[in-house]
TORSEDO-212002 format. One record per residue (C-alpha): residue number from 1; z, x, y. Coordinates in Angstrom, 3 decimals. Example, Ala and Ser with C-alpha at 12.3 -4.5 7.8 and 13.67 -1.06 7.14 Angstrom:
+-----+----------+----------+----------+
:  nr :       up :     east :    north :
+-----+----------+----------+----------+
:   1 :    7.800 :   12.300 :   -4.500 :
:   2 :    7.140 :   13.670 :   -1.060 :
+-----+----------+----------+----------+
This chain:
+-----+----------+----------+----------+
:  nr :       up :     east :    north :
+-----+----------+----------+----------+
:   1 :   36.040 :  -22.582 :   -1.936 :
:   2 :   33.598 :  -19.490 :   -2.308 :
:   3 :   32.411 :  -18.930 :   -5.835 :
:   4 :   32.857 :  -16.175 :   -7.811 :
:   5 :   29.301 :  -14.572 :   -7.051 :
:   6 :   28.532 :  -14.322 :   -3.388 :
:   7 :   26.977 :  -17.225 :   -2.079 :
:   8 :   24.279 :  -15.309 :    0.152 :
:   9 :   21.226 :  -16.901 :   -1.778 :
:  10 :   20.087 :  -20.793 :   -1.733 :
:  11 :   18.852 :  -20.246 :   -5.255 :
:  12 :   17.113 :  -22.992 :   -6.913 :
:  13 :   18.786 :  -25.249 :   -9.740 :
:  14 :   16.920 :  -23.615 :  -12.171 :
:  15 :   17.604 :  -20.773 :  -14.951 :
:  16 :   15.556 :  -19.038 :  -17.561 :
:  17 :   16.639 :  -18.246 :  -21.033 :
:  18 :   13.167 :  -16.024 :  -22.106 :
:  19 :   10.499 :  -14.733 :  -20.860 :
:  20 :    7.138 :  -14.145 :  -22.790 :
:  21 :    3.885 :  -12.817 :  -20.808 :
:  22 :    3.215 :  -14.765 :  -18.016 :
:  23 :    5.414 :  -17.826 :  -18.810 :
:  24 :    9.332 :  -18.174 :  -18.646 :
:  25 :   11.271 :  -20.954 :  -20.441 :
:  26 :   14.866 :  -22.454 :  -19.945 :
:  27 :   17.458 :  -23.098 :  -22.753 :
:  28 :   15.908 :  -26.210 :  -23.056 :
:  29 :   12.732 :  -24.707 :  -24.098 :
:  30 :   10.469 :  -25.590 :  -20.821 :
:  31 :    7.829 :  -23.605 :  -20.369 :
:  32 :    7.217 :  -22.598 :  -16.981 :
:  33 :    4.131 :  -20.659 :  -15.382 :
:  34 :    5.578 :  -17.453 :  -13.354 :
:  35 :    3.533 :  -17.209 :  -10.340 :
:  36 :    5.876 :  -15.432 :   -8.663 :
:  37 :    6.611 :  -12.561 :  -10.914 :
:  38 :   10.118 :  -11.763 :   -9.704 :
:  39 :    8.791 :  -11.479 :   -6.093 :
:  40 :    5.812 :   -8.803 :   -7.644 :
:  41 :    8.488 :   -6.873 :   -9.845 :
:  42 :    7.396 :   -8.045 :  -13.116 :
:  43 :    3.304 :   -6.962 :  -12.805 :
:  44 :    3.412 :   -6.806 :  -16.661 :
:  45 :    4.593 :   -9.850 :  -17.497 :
:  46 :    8.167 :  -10.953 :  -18.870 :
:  47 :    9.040 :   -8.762 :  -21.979 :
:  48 :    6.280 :   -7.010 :  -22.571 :
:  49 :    6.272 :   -5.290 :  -25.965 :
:  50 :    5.655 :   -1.602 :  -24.677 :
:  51 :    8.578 :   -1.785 :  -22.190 :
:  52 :   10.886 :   -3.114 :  -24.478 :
:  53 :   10.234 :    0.050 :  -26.948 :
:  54 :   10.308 :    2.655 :  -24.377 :
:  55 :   13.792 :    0.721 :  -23.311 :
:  56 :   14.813 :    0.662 :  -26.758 :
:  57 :   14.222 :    4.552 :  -27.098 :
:  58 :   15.617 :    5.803 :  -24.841 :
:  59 :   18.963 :    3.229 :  -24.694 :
:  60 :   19.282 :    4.957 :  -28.186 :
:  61 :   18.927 :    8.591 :  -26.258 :
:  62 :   21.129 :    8.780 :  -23.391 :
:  63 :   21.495 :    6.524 :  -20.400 :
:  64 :   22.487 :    8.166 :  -17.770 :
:  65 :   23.253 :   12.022 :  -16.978 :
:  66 :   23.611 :   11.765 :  -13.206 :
:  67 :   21.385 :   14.661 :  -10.868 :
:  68 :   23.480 :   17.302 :  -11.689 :
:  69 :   21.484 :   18.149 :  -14.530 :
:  70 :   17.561 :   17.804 :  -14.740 :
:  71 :   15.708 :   14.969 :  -15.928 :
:  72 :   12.621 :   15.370 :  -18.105 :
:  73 :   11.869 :   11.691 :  -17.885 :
:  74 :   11.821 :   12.175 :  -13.632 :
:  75 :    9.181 :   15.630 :  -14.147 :
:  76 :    6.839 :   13.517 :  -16.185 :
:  77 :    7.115 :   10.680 :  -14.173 :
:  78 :    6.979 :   12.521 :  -10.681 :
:  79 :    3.399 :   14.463 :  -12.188 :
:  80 :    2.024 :   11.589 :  -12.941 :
:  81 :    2.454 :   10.039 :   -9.625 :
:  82 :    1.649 :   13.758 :   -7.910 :
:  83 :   -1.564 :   14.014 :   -9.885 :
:  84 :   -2.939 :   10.440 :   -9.255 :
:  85 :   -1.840 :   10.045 :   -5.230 :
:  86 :   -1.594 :   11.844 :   -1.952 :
:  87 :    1.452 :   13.201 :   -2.775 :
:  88 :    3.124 :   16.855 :   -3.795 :
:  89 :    6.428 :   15.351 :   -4.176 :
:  90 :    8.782 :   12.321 :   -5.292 :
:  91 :   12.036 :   10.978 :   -5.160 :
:  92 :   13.526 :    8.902 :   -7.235 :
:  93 :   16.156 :    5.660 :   -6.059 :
:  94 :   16.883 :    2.570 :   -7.465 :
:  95 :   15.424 :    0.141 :   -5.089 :
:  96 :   12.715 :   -0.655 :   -2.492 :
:  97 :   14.938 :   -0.128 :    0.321 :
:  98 :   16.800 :    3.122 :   -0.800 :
:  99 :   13.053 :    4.226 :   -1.110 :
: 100 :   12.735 :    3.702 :    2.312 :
: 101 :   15.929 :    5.209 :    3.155 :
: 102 :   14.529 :    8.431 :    2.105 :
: 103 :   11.753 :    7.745 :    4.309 :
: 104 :   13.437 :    7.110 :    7.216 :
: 105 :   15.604 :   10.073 :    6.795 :
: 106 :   12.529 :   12.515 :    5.724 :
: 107 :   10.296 :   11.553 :    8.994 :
: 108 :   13.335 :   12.202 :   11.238 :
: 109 :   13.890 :   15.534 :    9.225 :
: 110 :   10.788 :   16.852 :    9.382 :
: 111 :   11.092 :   16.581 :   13.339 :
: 112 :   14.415 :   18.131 :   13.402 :
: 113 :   13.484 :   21.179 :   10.875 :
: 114 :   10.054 :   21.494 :   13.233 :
: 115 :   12.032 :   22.455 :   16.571 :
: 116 :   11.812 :   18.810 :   18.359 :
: 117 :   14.730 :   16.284 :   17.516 :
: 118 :   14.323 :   14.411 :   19.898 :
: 119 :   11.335 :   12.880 :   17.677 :
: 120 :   13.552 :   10.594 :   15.739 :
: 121 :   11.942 :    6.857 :   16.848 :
: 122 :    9.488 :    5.145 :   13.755 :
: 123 :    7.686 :    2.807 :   15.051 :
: 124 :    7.420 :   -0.731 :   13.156 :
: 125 :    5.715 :   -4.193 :   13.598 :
: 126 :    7.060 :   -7.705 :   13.798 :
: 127 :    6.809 :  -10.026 :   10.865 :
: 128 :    7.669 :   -6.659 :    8.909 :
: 129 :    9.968 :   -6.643 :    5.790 :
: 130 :   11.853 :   -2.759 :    4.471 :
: 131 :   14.898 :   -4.051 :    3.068 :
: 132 :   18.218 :   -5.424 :    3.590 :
: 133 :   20.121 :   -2.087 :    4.568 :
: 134 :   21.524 :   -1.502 :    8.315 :
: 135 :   18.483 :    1.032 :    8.664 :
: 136 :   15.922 :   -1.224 :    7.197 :
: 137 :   16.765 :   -4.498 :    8.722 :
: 138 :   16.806 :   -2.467 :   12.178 :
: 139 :   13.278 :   -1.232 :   11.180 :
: 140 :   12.254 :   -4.881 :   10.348 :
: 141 :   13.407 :   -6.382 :   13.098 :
: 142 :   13.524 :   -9.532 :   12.195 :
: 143 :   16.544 :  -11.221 :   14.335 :
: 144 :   17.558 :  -13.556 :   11.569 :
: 145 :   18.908 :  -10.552 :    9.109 :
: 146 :   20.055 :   -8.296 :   12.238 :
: 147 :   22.143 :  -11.293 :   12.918 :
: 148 :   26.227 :  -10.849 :   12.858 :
: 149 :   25.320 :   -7.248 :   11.675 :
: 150 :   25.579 :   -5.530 :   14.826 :
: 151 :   25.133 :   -3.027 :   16.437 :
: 152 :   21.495 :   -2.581 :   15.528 :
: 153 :   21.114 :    0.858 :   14.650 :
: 154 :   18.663 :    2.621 :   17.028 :
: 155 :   15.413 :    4.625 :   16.016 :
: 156 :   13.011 :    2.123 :   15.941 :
: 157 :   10.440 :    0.286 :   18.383 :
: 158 :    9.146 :   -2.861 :   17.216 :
: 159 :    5.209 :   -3.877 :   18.190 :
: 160 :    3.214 :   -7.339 :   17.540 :
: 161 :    1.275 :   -6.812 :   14.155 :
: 162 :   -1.993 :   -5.452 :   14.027 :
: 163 :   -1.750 :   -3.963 :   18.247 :
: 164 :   -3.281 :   -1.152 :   18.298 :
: 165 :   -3.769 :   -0.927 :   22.333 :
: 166 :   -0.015 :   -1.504 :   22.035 :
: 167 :    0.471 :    1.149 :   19.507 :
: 168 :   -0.906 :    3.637 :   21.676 :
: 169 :    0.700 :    3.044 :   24.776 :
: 170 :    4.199 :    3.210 :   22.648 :
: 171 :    3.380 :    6.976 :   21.247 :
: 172 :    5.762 :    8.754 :   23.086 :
: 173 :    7.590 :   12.548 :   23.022 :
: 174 :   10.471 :   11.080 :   20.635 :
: 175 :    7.959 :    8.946 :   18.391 :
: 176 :    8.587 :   10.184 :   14.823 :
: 177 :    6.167 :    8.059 :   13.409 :
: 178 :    4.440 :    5.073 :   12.332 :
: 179 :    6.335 :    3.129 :    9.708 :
: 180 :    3.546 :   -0.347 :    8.494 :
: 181 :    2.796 :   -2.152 :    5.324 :
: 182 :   -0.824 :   -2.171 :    4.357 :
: 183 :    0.075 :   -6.166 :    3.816 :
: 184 :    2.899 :   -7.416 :    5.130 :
: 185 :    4.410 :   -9.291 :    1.984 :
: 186 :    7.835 :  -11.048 :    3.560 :
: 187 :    5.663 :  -11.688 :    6.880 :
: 188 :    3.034 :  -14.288 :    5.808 :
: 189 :    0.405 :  -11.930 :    3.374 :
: 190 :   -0.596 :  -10.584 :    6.655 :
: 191 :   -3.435 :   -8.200 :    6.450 :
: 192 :   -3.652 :   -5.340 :    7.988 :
: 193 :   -7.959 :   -4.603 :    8.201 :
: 194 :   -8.569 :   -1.569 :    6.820 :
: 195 :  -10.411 :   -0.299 :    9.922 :
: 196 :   -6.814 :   -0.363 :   11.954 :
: 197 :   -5.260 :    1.615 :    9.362 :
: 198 :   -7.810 :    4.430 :    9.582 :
: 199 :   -7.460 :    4.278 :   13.353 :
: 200 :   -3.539 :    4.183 :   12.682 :
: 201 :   -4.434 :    7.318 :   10.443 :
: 202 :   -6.016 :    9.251 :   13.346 :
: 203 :   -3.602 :    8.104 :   16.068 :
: 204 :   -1.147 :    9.742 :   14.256 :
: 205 :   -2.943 :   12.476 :   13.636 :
: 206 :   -3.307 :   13.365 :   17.140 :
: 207 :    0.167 :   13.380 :   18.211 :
: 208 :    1.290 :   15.262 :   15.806 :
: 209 :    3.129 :   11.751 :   13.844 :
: 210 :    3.751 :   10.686 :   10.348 :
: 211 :    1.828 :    7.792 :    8.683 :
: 212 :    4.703 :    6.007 :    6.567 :
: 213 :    3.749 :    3.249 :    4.346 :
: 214 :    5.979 :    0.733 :    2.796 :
: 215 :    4.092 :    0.028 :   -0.200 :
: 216 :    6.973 :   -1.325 :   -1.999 :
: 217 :    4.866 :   -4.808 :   -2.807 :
: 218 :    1.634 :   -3.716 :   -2.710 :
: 219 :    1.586 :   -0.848 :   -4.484 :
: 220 :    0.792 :   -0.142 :   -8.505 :
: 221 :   -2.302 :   -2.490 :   -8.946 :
: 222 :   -1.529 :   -5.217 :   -6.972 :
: 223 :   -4.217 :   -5.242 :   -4.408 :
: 224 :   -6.855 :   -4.169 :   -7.601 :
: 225 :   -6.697 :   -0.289 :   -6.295 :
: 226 :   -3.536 :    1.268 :   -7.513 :
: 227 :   -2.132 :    1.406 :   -3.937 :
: 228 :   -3.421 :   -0.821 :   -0.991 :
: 229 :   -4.005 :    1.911 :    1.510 :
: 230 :   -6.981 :    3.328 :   -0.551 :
: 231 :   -8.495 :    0.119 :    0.481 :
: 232 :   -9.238 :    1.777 :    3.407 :
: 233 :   -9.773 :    5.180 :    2.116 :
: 234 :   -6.483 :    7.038 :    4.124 :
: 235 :   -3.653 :    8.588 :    3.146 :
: 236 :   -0.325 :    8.476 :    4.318 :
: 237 :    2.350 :   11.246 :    4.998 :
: 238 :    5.227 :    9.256 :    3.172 :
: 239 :    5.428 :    6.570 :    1.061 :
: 240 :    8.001 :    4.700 :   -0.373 :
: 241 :    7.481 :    2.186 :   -3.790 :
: 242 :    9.268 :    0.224 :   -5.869 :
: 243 :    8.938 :   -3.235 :   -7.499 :
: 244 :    6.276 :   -3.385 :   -9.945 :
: 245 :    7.048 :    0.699 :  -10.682 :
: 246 :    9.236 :   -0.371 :  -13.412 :
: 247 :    7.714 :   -3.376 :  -14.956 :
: 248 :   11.018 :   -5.410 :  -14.126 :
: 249 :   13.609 :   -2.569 :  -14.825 :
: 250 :   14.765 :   -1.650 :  -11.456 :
: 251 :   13.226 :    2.059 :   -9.327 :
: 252 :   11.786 :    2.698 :   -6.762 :
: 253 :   10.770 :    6.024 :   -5.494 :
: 254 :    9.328 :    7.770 :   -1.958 :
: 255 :    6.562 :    9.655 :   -2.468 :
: 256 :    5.457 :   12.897 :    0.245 :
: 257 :    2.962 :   15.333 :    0.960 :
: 258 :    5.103 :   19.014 :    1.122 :
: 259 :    4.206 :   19.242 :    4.723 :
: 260 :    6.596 :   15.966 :    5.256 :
: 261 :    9.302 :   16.854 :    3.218 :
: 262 :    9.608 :   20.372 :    4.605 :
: 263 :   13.104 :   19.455 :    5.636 :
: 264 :   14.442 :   17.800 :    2.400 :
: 265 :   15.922 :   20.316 :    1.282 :
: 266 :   19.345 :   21.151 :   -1.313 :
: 267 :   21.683 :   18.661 :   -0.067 :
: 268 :   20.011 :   16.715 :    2.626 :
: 269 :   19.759 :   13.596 :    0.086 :
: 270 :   20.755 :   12.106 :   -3.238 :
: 271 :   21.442 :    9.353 :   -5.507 :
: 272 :   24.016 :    8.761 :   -8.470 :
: 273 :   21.800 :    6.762 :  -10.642 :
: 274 :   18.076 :    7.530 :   -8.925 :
: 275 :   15.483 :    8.266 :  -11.732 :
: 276 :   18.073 :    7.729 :  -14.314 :
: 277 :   17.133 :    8.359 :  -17.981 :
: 278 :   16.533 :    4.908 :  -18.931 :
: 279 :   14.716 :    4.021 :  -15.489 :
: 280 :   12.354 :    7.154 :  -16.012 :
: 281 :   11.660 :    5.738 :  -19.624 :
: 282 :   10.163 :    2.270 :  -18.712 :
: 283 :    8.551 :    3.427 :  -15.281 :
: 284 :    6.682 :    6.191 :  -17.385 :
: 285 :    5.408 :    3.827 :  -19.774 :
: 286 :    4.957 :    0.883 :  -17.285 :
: 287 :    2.502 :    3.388 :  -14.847 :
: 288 :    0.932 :    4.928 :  -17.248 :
: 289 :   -0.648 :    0.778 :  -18.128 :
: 290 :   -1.049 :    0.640 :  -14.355 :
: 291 :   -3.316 :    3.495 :  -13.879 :
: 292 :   -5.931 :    2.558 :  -16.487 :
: 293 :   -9.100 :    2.160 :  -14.822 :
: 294 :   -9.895 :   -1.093 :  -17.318 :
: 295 :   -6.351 :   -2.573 :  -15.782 :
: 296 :   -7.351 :   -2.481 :  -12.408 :
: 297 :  -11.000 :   -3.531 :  -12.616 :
: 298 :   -9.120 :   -6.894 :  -14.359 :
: 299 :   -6.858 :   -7.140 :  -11.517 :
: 300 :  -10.128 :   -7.543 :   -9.161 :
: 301 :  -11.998 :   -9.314 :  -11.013 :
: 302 :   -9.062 :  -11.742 :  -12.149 :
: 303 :   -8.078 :  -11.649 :   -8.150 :
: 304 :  -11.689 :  -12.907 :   -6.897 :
: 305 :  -12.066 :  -15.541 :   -9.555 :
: 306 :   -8.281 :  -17.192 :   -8.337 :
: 307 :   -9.651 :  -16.562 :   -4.748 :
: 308 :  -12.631 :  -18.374 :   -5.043 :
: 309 :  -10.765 :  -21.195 :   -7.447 :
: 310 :   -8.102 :  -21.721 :   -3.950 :
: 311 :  -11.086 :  -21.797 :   -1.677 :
: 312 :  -11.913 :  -24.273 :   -3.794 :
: 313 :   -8.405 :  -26.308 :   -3.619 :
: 314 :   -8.692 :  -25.805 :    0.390 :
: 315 :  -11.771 :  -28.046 :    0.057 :
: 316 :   -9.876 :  -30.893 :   -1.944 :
: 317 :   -6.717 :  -30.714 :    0.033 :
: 318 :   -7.044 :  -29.743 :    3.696 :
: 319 :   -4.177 :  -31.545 :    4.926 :
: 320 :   -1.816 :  -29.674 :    2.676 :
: 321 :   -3.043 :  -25.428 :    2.534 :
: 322 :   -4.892 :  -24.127 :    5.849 :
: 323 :   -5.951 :  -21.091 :    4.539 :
: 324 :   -6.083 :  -18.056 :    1.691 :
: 325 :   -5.101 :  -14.781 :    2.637 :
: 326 :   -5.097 :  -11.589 :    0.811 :
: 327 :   -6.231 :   -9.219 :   -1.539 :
: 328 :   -7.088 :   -9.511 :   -5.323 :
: 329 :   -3.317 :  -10.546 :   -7.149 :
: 330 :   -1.451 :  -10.642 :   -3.701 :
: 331 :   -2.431 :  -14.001 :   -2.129 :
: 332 :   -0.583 :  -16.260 :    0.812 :
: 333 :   -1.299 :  -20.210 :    1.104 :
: 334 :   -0.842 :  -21.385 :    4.680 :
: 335 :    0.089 :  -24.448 :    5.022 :
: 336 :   -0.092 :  -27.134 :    6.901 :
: 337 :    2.718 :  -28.597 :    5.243 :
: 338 :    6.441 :  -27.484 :    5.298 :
: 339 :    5.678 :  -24.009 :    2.416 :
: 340 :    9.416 :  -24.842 :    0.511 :
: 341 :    7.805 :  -28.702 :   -0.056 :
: 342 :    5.156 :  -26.862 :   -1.806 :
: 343 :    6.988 :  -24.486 :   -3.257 :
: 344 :    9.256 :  -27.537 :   -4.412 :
: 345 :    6.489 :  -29.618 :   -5.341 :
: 346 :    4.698 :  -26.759 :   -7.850 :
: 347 :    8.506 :  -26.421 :   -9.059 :
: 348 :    7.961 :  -29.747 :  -10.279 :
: 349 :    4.438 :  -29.001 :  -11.683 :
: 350 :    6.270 :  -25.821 :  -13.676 :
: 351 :    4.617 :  -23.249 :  -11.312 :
: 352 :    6.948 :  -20.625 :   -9.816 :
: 353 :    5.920 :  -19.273 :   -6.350 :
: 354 :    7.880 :  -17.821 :   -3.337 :
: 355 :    8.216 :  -18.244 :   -0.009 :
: 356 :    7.168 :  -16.367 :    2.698 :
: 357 :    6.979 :  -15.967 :    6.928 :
: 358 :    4.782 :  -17.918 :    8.801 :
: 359 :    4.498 :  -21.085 :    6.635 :
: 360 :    3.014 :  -19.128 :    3.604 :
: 361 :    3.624 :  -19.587 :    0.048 :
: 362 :    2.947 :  -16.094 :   -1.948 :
: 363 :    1.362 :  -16.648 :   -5.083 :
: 364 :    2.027 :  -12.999 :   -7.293 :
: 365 :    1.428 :  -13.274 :  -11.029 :
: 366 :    1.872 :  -11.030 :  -13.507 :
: 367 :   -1.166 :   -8.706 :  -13.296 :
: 368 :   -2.264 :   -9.633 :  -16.693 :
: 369 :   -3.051 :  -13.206 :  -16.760 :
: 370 :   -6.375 :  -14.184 :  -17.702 :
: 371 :   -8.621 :  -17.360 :  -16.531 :
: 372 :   -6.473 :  -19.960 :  -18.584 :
: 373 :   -3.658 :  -19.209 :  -16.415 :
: 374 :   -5.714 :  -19.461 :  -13.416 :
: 375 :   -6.987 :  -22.635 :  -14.666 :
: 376 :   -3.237 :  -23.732 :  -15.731 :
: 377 :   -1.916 :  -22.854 :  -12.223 :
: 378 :   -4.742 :  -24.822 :  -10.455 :
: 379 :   -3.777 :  -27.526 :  -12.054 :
: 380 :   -0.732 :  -27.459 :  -10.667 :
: 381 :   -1.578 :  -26.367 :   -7.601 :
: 382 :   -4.210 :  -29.701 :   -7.217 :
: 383 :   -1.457 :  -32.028 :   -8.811 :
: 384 :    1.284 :  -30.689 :   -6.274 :
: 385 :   -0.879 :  -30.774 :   -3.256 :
: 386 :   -2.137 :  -34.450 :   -4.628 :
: 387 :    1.546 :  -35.612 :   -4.672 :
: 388 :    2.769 :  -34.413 :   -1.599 :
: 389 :   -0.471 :  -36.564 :   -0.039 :
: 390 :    0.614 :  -39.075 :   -1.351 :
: 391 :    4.138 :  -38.736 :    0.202 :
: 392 :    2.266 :  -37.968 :    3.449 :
: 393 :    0.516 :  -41.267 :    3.586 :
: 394 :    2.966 :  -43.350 :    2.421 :
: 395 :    5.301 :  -42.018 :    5.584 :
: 396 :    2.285 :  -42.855 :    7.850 :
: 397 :    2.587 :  -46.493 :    6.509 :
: 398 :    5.962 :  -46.463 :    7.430 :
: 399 :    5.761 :  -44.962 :   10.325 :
: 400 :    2.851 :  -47.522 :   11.707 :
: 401 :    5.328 :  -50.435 :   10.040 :
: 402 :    8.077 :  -49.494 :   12.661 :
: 403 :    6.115 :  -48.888 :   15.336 :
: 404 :    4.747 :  -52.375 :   15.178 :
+-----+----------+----------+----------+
């Protein structure tokens, strides 16, 4: 028998009552260490006190007005995010995909407005995560959520991560553009270097492309800058966001230089609840935190101390994490190991993580813990890893007892 909410997740056994900072605790009162932060969403923590009163506000305002009308909360908000990025304009939605929706649509647009429609093709990467719509899942790829979904909806040519010889040889007359994250999130924490993205940059540039990022998980702190392709000092044409925008309330928005949104014009796109009153309120207040200088020199320095404190538990526990990847508060554990045993295993430690491609476990706190919580998770991190050694060896016993 189905039950009454759709049974599309394998969710853990596991609920939360509260959440307070960093930490989240059940009915029961069990603290547990959020390492995960709602998959990057909540980069403030769990209820932090300056979201809940801009929430609280505004609920006691209006909620929602539709985009009939204008917005105040989406001006402010948009000028904030004109005057501190690349961009001239923004769009407001209520996820990361719908942001890259508006993406999608705005690079084949600005083809179509320019005299050449046949330029409608993005080109993507394997390992590559946009979203769970028909468009996005065709622009991922990824044959496990195009699966039964058929048919794939056309527009997109998919390239090994990171090939830039590749790349160029698939530039072609109906190549709209190039459509990467900075670090591939869902994929493994797979960085891209930040040389390739300036070369990306100029390939583009020379046939007359768009650079679309998906910055939907890196973006608003989370690599220490406030978005992870000024790493490598480019900009892009488009850019959609999302996640940690609202603190935990859920927006996202695409972001574009006039030049690409030349053909978004009165009707070409919308949304009923996009940059609604009460979204507007807590992104406002949650971005204007996120662009203090102060906040992102502790997301650096915060990210290289947990860096070097894994490097560390690599030392102690090669047969269980291979390697560290990425940058400052967006980190990946391979493992050697199955990654849900560890993921299981810090469960049991009362350390959330997630999951991720290529045998990673993501490790995304809340962008304002301090060292205790790096200590805390360590802990747990060096008792999980212990345990599941232990469960290792004693297999190998049994294993050489029946072989004998």
């Amino acid at each position: 028998m189905i039950t009454p909410v759709l049974p599309t997740y394998a969710r853990a056994d596991l609920e939360f009552e509260r959440g307070e900072g960093p930490y989240l605790f059940t009915a029961t009162g069990e603290r547990y260490l959020d390492f995960g932060a709602g998959i990057a969403v909540n980069a403030l923590g769990h209820a932090h006190p300056t979201l809940v009163n801009a929430l609280t506000e505004q609920a006691q305002k209006v909620w929602h007005v539709s985009n009939i009308y204008k917005i105040p909360g989406q001006e402010r908000l948009a000028r904030k995010l004109v005057d501190a990025t690349f961009a001239d304009t923004v769009f407001f939605t209520n996820s990361g995909a719908e942001a890259l929706e508006c993406a999608i649509k705005m690079a084949r647009r600005y083809h179509f407005v320019g005299g050449a429609p046949e330029r409608n093709e993005l080109i993507t990467f394997e390992g590559a995560f946009h979203g769970r719509t028909l468009a996005t899942i065709a622009a991922g790829g990824n044959k496990k959520y195009l699966e039964g979904f058929g048919p794939d909806m056309p527009g997109f040519v998919h390239l090994p991560f990171g090939d830039l010889k590749a790349l160029e040889k698939a530039i072609t007359s109906t190549t709209a553009g190039i459509l990467i994250e900075p670090i591939q999130g869902e994929g493994g924490i797979r960085v891209l270097p930040n040389e390739d993205l300036r070369k990306i940059r100029a390939l583009c540039d020379e046939a007359g492309i768009l650079l679309v990022l998906d910055e939907v998980q890196t973006g608003f702190g989370r690599t220490g800058k406030l978005f992870a392709h000024e790493l490598a000092g480019v900009t892009p044409d488009i850019m959609s966001v999302a996640k940690a925008l609202g603190g935990g309330f859920p927006v996202g928005a695409c972001l574009a230089t006039e030049n690409a949104a030349r053909g978004m014009t009165v009707g070409t796109h919308g949304s009923t609840y996009g940059g609604n009153p009460l979204a507007m309120a807590v992104a406002d207040a949650a971005v204007s935190m996120m662009m203090q200088e102060d906040f992102l020199a502790h997301v650096r320095s915060i990210g290289v101390k947990l860096k070097q404190k894994l490097a560390g538990l690599i030392d102690q526990h090669p047969s269980i994490i291979e390697e560290v990847r990425g940058e400052a508060l967006m980190l990946g554990l391979k493992c050697r190991i199955t990654n849900t045993d560890l993921v299981q295993a810090l469960r049991k430690e009362h350390l959330l993580t997630v999951g991720a491609g290529d045998n990673v476990v993501r490790l995304l706190p809340p962008l304002i813990i301090d060292e205790s919580h790096l200590d805390e998770a360590l802990g747990a991190l060096d008792r999980a890893c212990s345990a599941l050694e232990a469960e290792l060896a004693q297999t190998s016993v049994k294993a050489a007892g029946g072989a004998q």
